[in-house]
C-alpha positions in Angstrom: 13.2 85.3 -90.5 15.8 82.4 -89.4 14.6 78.8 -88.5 16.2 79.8 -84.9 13.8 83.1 -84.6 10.4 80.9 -85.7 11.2 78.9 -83.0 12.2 81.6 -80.6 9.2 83.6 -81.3 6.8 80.7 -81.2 8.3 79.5 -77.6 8.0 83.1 -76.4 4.2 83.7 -77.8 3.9 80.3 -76.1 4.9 81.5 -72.9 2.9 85.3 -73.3 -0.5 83.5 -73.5 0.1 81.3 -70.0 2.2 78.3 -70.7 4.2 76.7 -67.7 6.5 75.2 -70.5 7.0 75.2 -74.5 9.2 73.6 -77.2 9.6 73.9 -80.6 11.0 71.7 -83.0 12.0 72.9 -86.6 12.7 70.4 -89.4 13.9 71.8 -92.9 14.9 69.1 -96.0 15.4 68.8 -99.8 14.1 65.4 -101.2 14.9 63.8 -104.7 14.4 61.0 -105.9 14.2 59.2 -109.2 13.2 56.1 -110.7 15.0 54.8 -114.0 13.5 51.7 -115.8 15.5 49.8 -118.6 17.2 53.8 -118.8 14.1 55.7 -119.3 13.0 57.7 -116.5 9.8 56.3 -114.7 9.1 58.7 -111.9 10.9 62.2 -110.7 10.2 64.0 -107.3 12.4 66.8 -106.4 10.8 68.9 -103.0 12.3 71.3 -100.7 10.1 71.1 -96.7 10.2 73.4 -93.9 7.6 73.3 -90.7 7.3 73.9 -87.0 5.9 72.2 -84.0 5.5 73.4 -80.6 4.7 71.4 -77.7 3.1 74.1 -74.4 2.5 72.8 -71.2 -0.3 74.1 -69.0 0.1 73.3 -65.5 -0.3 69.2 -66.5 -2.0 69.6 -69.4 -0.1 69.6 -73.0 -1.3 70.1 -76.4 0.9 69.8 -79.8 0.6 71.4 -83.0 2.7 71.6 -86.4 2.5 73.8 -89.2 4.4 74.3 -93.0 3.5 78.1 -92.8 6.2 79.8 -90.6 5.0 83.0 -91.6 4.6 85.7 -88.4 0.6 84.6 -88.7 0.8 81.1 -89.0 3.3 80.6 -86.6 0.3 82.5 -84.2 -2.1 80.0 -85.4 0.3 76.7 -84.4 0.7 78.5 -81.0 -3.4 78.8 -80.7 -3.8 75.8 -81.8 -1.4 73.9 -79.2 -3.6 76.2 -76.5 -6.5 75.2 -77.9 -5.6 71.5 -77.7 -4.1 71.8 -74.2 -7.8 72.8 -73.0 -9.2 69.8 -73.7 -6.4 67.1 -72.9 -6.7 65.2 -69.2 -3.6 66.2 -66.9 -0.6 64.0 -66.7 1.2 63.7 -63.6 4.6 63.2 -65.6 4.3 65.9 -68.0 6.8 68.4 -68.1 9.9 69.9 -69.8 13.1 68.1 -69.4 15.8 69.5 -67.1 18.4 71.1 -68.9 21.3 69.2 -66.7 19.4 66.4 -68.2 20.6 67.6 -72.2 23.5 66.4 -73.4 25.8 68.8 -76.0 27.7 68.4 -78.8 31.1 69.9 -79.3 31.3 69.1 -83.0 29.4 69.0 -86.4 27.7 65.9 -87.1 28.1 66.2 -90.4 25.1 64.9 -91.8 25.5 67.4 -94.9 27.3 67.5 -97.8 27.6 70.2 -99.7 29.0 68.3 -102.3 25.7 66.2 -103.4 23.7 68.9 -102.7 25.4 70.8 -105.5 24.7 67.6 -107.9 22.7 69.0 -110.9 18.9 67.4 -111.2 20.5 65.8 -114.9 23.7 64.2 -113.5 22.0 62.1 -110.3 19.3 61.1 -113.3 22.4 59.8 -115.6 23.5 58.2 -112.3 20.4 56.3 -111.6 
């Protein structure tokens, strides 16, 4: 399943079990990092993240939840969990989901990625530390 189909199916359980309003935010990253001390390596970390979080409104009340699993079931879980939140949270007069002639767009890529470091072997960005 896509990033875009987690977040679709999580806004559309979301909206199946009663919310007035839902949004989901996906986040996906590599990390690496290394520490090189007088040219010996001290410390290596190397990780790959993907999660969700979804945001339901009930009427004025609003309850949050994130997750790492993004599997059908724990995607189900997040959504309960946001529910579950949302039934214990005071209203607030000002919650709501923004108007969409509020969003702006973008008509290009931001490119913030470069396939070009992200094809750097583990070795060579040691040897370049």
């Amino acid at each position: 399943m896509s990033l875009l189909d987690v977040a679709v199916s999580a806004v559309e359980q979301a909206m199946a079990r009663g919310a007035s309003g839902a949004e989901c935010t996906i986040s996906e990253g590599d990390e690496f990092s290394v520490d090189v001390r007088m040219g010996e390596v001290e410390t290596l970390k190397e990780a790959g993240s993907r999660a969700a979080g979804i945001r339901i409104l009930k009427g004025q009340c609003s309850g949050s939840s994130y997750t790492s699993d993004l599997s059908p079931d724990g995607i189900a879980k997040m959504v309960e969990a946001a529910f579950e939140i949302s039934a214990i949270t005071t209203g607030d007069p000002f919650a709501g989901m923004p108007d969409p002639a509020d969003l702006g767009t973008l008509d290009d890529d931001l490119q913030l990625f470069s396939d070009d470091i992200a094809g750097i072997p583990t070795e060579r960005k040691i040897a370049m530390a």
